[in-house]
C-alpha positions as CSV (number, residue, x, y, z in Angstrom):
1,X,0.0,0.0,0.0
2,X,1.1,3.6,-1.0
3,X,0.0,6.8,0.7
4,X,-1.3,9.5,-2.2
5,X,0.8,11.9,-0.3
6,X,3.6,9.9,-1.8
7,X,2.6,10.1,-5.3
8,X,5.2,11.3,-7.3
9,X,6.1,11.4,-11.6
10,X,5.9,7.4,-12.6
11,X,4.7,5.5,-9.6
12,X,2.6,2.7,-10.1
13,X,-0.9,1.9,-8.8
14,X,-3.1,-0.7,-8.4
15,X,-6.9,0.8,-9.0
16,X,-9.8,-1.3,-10.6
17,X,-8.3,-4.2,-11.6
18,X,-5.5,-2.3,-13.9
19,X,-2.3,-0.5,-13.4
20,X,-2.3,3.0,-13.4
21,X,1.3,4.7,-13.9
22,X,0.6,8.9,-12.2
23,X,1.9,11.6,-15.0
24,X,0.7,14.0,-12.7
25,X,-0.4,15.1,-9.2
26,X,-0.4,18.1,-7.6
27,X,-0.6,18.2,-3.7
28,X,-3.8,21.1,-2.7
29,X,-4.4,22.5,0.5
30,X,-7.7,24.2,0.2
31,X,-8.0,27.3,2.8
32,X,-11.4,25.6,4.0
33,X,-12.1,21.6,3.8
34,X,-9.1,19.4,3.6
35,X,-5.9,18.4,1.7
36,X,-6.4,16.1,-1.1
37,X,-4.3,15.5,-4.4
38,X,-5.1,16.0,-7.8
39,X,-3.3,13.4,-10.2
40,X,-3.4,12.1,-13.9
41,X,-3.0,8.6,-14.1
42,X,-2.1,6.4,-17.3
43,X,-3.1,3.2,-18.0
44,X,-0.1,0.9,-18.6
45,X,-2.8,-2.1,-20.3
46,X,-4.7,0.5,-22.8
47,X,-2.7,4.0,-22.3
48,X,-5.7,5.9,-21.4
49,X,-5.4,9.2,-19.5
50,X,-7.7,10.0,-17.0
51,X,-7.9,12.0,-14.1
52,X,-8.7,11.0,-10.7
53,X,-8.6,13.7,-7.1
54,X,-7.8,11.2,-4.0
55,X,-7.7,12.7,-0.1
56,X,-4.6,13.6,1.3
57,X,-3.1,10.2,3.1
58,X,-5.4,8.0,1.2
59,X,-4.1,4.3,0.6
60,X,-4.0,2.7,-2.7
61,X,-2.6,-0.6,-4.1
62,X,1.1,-0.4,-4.7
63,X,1.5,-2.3,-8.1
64,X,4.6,-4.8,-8.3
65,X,6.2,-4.8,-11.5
66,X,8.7,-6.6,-12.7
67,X,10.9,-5.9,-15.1
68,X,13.2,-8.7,-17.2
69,X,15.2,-8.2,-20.2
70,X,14.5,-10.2,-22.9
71,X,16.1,-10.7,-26.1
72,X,14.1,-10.4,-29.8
73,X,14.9,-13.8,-31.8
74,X,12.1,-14.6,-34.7
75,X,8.6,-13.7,-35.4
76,X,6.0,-16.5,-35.5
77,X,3.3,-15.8,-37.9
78,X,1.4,-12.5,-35.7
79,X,3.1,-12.9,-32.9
80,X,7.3,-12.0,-31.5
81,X,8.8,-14.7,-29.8
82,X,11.8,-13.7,-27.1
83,X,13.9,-15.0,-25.1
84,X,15.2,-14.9,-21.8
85,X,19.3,-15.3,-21.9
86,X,19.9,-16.3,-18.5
87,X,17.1,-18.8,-18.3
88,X,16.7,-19.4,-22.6
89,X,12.8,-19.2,-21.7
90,X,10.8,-18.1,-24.6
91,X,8.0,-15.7,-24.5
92,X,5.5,-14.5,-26.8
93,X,3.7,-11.0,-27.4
94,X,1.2,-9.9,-29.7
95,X,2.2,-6.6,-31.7
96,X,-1.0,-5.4,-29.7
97,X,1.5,-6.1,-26.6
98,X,4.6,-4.1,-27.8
99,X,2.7,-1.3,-29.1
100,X,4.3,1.3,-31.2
101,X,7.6,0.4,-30.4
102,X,7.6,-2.5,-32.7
103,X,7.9,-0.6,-35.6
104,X,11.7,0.0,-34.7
105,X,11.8,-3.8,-33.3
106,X,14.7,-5.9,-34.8
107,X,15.8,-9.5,-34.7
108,X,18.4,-9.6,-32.1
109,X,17.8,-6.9,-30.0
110,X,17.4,-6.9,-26.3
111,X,14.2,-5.0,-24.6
112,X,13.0,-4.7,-21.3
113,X,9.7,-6.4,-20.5
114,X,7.2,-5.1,-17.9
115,X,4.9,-7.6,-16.2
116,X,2.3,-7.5,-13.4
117,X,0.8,-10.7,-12.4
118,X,3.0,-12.8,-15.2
119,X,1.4,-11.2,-17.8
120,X,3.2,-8.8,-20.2
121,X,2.0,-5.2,-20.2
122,X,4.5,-3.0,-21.6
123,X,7.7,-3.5,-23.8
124,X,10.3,-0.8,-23.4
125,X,13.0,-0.1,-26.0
126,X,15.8,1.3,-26.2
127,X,16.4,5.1,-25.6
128,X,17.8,5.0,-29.1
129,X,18.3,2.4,-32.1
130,X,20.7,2.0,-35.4
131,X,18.8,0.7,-38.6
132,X,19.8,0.8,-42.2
133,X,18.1,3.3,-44.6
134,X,16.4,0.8,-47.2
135,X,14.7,3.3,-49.2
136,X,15.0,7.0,-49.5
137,X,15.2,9.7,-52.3
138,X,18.8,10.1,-53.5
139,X,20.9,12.8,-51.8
140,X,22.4,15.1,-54.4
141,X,25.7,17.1,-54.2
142,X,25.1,20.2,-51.5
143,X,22.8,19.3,-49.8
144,X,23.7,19.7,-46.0
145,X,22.1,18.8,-43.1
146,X,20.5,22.3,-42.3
147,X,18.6,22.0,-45.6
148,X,15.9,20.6,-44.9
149,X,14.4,16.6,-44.5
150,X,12.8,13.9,-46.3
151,X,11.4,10.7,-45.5
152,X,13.1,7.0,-45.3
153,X,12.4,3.8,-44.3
154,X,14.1,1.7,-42.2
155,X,15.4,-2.1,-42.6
156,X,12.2,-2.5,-39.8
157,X,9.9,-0.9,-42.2
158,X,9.7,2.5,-40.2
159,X,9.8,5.9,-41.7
160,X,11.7,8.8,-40.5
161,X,12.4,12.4,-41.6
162,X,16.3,12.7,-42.4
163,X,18.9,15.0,-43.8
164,X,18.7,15.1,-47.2
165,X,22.5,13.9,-47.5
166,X,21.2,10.5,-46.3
167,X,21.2,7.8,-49.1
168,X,20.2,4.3,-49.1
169,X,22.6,1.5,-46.9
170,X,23.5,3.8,-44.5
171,X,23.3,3.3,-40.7
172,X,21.2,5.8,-38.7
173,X,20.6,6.3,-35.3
174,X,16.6,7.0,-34.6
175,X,15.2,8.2,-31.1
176,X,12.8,5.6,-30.5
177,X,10.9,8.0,-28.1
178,X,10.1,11.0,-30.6
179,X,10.9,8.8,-33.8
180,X,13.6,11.6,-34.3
181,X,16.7,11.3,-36.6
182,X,20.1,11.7,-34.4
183,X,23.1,10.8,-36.5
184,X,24.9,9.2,-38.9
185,X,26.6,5.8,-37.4
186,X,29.7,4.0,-38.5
């Protein structure tokens, strides 16, 4: 159990059957009645935002995640199978599962899984990821990189907005967070 005076930026919650990660809160101490705190809570199942006022020192169900890392080895029809490394234990998630993040999802790449209860509820990438450029206009002589942008895909089927000195078979680096070009890699 967690008081709501101890909310704070990414603790998780137990409320109605679901996990509940707070975005928000704001501690208010009216001048008549008393304290509660206002927070915005997240669903971690469906990603719904909704808001929710509880009293100052109220208790709520402290959700116990855990968190493994898992590596991406082959797709099985619909579904992505991982593995576990230290205990070679497969695992399989729907793309419903993964979410948005699987669009920069590659074989061989290690994520950390979030469960409660056993059951998957959130894949977390990387901060950052290095794909191939598989398809993109051709770059032609000076253009720089304060030009301007154009799209490409990815080797995972993504597209990004890039410089438009990137050409096809090189190896970007994309923020997987804001789908945001960072760099050329080696």
């Amino acid at each position: 159990m967690i008081s709501s005076n101890d909310f704070r930026t990414g603790t998780t919650i137990e409320l109605d059957g679901q996990v509940w990660r707070v975005v928000e809160f704001l501690h208010v101490k009216p001048g008549k009645g008393s304290a509660f705190v206002r927070t915005k809570l997240k669903s971690a199942q469906s990603g719904n935002v909704v808001e929710k006022t509880f009293r100052a020192g109220e208790m709520v169900a402290s959700a116990l995640l855990e968190k493994s890392t898992l590596q991406h080895t082959y797709m099985e029809g619909e579904d992505f199978v991982f593995m576990d490394m230290a205990t070679y234990e497969e695992t399989r998630l729907t793309a419903k599962q993964i979410g948005e993040g699987r669009k920069y999802l590659k074989e061989g790449m290690e994520v950390n899984v979030v469960s409660w209860k056993d059951n998957p509820i959130e894949v977390e990438l990387p901060n950052s990821v290095v794909l191939e450029v598989t398809e993109t206009d051709p770059g032609v002589k000076g253009d720089t990189a304060t030009g301007g942008t154009k799209p490409a895909i990815v080797e995972t089927g993504a597209q990004v907005m890039v410089p438009l000195f990137i050409s096809i078979g090189e190896k970007i680096k994309i923020d997987t967070r804001s789908d945001s070009y960072l760099g050329r890699e080696s």
